[in-house]
VOZATI-303627 format. One record per residue: residue in one letter; chain; x negated, y, z of N, C-alpha, C in turn. Coordinates in Angstrom, 1 decimal. Layout:
(atom 'A', 'A', (X, Y, Z), (X, Y, Z), (X, Y, Z))
...
This chain:
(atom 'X', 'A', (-7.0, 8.1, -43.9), (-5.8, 8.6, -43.3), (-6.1, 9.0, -41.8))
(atom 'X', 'A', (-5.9, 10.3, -41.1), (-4.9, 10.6, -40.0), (-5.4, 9.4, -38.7))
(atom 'X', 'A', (-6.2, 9.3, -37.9), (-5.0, 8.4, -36.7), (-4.3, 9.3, -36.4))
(atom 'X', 'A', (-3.1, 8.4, -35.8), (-1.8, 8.8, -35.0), (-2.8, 9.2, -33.6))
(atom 'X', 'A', (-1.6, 9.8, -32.6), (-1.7, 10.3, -31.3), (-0.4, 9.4, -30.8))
(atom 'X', 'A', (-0.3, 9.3, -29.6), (0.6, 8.6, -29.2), (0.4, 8.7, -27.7))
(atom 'X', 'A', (1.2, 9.3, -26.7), (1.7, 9.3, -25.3), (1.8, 8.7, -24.6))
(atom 'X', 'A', (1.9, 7.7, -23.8), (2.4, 6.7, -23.4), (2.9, 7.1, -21.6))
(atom 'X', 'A', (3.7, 7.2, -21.5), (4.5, 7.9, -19.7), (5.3, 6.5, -19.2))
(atom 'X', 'A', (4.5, 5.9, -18.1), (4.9, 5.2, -17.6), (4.4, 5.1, -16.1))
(atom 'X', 'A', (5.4, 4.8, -15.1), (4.8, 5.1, -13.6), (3.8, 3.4, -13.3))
(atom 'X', 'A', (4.5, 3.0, -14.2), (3.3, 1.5, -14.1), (2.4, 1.5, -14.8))
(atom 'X', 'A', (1.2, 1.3, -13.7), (-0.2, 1.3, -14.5), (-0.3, 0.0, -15.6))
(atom 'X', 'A', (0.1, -0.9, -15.1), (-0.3, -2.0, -16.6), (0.7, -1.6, -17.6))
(atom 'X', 'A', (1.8, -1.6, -17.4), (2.8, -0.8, -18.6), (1.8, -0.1, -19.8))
(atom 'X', 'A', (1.5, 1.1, -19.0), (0.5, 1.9, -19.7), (-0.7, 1.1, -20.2))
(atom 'X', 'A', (-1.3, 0.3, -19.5), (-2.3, -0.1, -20.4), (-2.6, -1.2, -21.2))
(atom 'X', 'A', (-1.2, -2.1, -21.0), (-0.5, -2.9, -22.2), (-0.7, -2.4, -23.3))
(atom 'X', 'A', (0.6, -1.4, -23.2), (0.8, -0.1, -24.1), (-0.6, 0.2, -25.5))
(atom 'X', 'A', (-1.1, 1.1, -24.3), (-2.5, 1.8, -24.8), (-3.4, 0.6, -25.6))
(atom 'X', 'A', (-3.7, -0.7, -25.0), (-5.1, -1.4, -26.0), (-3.9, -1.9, -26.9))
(atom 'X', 'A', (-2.5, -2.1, -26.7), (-2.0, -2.4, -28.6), (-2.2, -1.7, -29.3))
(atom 'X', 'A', (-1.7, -0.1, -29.0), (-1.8, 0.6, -29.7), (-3.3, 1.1, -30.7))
(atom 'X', 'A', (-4.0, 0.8, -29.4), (-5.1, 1.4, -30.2), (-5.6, 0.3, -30.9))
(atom 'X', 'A', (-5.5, -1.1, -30.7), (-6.4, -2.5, -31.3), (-5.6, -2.4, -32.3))
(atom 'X', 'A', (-4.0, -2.5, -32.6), (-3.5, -3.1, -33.8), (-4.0, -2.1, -34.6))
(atom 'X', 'A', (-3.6, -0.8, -34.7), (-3.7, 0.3, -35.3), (-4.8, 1.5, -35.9))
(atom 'X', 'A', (-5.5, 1.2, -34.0), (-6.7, 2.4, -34.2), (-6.2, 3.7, -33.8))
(atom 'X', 'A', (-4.8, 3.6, -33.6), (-4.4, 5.2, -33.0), (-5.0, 5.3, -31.7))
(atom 'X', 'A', (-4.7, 6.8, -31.2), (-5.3, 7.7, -30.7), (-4.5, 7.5, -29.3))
(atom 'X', 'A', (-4.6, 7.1, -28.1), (-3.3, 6.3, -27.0), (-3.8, 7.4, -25.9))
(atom 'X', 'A', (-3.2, 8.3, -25.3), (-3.3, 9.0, -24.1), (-2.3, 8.6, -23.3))
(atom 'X', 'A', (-2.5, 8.5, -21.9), (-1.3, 8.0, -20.7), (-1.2, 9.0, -20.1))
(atom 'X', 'A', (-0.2, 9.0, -19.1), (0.4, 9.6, -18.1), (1.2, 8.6, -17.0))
(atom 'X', 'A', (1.1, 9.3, -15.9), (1.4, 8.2, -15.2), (3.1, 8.6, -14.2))
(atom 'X', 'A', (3.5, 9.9, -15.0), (4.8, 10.4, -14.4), (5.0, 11.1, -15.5))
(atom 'X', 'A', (6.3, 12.0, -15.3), (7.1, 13.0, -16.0), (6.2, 14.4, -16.0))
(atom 'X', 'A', (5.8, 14.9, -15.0), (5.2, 15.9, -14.8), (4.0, 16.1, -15.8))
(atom 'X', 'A', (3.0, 15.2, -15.3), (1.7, 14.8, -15.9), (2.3, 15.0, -17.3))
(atom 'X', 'A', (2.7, 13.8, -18.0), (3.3, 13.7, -19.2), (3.1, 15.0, -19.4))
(atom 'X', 'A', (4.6, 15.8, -19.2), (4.7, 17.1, -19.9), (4.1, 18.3, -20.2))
(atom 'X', 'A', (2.8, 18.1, -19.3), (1.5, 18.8, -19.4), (0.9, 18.4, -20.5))
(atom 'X', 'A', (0.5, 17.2, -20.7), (0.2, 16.8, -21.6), (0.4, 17.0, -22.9))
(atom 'X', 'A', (2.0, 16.7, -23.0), (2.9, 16.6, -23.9), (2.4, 18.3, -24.9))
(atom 'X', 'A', (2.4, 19.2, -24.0), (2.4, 20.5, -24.2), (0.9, 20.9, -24.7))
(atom 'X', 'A', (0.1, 20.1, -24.2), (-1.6, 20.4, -24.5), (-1.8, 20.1, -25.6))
(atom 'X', 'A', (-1.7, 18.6, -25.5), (-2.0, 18.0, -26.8), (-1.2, 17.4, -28.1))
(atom 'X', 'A', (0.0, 17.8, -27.7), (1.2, 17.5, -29.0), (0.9, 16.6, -30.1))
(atom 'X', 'A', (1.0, 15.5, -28.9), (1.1, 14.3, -29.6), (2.3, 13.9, -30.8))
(atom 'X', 'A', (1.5, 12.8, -31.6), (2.3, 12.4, -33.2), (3.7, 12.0, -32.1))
(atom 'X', 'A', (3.8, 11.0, -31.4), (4.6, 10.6, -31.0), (4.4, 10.4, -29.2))
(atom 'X', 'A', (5.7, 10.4, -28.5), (5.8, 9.6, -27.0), (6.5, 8.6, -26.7))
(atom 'X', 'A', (5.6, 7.5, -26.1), (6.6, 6.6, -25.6), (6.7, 7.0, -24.4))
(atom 'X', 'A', (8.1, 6.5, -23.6), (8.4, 7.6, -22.5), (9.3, 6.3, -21.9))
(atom 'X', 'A', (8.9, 6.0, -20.4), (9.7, 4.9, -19.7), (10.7, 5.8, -19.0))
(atom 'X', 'A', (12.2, 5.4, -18.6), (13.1, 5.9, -18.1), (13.3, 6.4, -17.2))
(atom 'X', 'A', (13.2, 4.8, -16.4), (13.2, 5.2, -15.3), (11.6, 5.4, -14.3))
(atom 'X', 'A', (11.7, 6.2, -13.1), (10.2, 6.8, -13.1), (10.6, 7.8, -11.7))
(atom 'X', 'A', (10.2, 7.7, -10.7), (10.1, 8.5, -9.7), (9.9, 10.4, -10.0))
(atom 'X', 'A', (10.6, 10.9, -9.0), (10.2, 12.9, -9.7), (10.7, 12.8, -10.9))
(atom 'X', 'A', (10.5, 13.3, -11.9), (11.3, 13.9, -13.3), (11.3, 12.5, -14.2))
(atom 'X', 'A', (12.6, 12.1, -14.1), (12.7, 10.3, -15.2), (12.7, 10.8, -16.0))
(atom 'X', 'A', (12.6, 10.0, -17.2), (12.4, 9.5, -18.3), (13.3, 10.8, -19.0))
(atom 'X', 'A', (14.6, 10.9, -18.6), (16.0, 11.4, -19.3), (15.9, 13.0, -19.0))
(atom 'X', 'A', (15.3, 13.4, -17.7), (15.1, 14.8, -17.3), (14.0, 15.3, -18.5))
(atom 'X', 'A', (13.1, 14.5, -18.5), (11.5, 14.7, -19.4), (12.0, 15.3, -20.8))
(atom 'X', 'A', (12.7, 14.0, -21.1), (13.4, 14.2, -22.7), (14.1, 15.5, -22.9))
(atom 'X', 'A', (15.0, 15.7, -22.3), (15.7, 17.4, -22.1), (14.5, 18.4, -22.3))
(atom 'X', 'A', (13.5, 18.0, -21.1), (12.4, 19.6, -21.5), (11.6, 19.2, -22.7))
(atom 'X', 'A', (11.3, 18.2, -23.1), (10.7, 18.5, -24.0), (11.4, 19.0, -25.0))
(atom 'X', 'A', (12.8, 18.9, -25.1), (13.7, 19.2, -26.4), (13.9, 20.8, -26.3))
(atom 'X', 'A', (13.8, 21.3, -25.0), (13.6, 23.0, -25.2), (12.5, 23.0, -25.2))
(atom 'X', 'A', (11.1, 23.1, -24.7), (10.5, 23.4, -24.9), (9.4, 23.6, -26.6))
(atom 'X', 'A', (9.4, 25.2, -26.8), (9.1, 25.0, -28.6), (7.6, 23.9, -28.9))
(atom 'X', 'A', (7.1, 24.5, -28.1), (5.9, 23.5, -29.0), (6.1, 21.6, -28.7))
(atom 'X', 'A', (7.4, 21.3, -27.8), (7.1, 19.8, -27.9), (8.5, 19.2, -28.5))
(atom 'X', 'A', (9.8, 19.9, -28.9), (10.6, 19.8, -29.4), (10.8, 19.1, -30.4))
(atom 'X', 'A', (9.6, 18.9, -31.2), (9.5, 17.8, -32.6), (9.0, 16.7, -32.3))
(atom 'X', 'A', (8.0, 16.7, -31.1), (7.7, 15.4, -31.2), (9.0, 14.6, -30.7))
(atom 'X', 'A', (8.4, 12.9, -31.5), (9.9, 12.3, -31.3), (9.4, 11.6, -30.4))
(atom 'X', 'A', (10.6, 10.5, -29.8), (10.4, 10.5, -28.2), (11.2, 9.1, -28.1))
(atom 'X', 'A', (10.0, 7.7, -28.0), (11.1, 6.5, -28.3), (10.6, 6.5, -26.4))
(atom 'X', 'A', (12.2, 5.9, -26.1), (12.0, 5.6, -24.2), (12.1, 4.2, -24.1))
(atom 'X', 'A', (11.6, 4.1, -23.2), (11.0, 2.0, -22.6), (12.2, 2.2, -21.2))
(atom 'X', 'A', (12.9, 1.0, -21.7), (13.9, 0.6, -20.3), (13.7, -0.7, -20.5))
(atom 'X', 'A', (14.3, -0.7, -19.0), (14.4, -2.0, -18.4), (16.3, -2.8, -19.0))
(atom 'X', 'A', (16.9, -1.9, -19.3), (18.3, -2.2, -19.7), (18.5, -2.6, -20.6))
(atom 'X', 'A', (19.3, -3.6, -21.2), (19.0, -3.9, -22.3), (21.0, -3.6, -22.8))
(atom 'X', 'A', (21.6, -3.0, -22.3), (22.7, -2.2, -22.4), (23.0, -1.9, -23.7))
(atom 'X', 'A', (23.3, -1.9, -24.4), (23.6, -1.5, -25.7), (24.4, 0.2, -25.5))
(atom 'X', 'A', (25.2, 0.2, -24.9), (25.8, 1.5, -24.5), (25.0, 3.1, -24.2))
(atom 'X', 'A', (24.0, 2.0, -22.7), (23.0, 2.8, -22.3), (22.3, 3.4, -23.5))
(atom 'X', 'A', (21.5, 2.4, -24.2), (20.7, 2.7, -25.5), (21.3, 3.7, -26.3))
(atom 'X', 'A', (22.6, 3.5, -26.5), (23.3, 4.3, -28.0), (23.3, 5.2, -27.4))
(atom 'X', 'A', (23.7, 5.8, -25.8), (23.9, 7.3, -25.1), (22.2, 7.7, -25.0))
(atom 'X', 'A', (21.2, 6.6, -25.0), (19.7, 7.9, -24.9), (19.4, 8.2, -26.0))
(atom 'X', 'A', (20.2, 7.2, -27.5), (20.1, 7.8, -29.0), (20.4, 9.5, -28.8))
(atom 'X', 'A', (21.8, 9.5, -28.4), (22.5, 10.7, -28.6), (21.7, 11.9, -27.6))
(atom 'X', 'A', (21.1, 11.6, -26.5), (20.5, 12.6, -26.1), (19.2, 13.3, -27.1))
(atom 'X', 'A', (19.1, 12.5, -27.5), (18.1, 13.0, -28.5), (16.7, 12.0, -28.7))
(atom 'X', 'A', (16.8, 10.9, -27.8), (15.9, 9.9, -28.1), (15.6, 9.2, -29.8))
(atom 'X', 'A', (14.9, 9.0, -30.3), (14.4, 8.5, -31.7), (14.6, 7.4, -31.8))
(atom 'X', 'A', (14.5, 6.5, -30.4), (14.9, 5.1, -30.2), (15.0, 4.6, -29.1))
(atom 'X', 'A', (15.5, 3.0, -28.5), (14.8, 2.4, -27.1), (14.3, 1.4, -27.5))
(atom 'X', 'A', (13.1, 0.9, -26.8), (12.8, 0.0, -27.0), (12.8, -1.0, -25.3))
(atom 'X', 'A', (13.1, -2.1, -25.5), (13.2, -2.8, -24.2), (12.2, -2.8, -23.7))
(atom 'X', 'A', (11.8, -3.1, -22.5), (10.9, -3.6, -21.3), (11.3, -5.1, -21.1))
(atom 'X', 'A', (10.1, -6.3, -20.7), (9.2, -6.4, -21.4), (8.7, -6.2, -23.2))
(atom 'X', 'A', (7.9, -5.1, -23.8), (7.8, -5.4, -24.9), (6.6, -6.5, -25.5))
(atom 'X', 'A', (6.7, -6.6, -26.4), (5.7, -7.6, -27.1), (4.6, -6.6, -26.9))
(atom 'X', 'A', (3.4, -7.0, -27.0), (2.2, -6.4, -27.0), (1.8, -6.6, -28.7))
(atom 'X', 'A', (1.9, -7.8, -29.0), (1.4, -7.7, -30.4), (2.4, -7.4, -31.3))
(atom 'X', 'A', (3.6, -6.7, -31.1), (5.0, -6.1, -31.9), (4.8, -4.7, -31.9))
(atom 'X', 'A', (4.6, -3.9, -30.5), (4.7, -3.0, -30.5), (4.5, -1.9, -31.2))
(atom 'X', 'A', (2.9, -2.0, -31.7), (2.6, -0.9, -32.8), (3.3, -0.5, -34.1))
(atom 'X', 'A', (3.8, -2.1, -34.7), (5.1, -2.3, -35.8), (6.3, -1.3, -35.4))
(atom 'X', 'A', (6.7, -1.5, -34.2), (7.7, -1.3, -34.2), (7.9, 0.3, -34.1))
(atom 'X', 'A', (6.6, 1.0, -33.4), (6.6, 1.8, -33.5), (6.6, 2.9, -34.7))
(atom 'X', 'A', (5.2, 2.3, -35.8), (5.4, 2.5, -36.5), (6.8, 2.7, -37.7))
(atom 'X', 'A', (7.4, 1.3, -37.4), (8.9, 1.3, -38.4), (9.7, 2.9, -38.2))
(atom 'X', 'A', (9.9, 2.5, -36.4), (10.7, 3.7, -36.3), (10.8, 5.0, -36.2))
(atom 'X', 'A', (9.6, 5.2, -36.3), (9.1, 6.7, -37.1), (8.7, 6.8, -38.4))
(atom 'X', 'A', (8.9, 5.9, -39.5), (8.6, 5.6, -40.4), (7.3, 6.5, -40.9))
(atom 'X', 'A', (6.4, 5.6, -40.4), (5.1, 5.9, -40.5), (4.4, 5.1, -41.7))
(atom 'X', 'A', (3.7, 5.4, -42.7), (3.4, 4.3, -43.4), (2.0, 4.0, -42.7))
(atom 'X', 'A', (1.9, 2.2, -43.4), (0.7, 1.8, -42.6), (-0.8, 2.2, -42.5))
(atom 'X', 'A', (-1.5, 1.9, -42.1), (-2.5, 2.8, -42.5), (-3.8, 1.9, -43.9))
């Protein structure tokens, strides 16, 4: 099978590389970072990743601005787009559902959860 690609946009450098050795140890997917909105969306557009995780909040273009362009933008429009907050708001969460988010997942996440979780909610089968 396939590895996955996977994004990871977070202005915190350990965030990101929490992130990145789960992903790639539990799984073996394919983990590129970014360290802003900007970056990201360069990215986002280069290499059209399977998936992005995408932190909210984030100095210059957050989390919620990002999400918007990539939803016009044609070539990054499909990728889905789960966002990392710090809020654990239920409200908050259900309103970045409806922006077009795929999911939230909270801040701090598990490191040995996250690839599950990711997986589930793109329903990815395992590999």
């Amino acid at each position: 099978m396939v590895s996955k690609c996977v994004l990871v946009i977070d202005d915190e450098a350990d965030i990101r590389e929490i992130a990145k050795m789960s992903l790639q140890f539990t799984k073996n997917w394919t983990v590129i970072t970014a360290a802003s909105g900007e970056e990201g969306m360069a990215i986002a557009q280069d290499q059209q990743p399977d998936a992005i995780l995408l932190d909210v909040m984030m100095p210059g273009m957050d989390g919620l601005e990002m999400l918007k362009a990539l939803q016009k933008h044609p070539i990054t429009q499909k990728i889905p787009v789960i966002l990392l907050t710090a809020t654990s708001k239920v409200v908050t969460q259900q309103s970045y559902v409806k922006l077009g988010a795929k999911a939230v997942l909270i801040k701090p996440f598990d490191p040995g959860l996250l690839a599950n979780q990711v997986e589930q909610i793109l329903n990815w089968q395992p590999e």
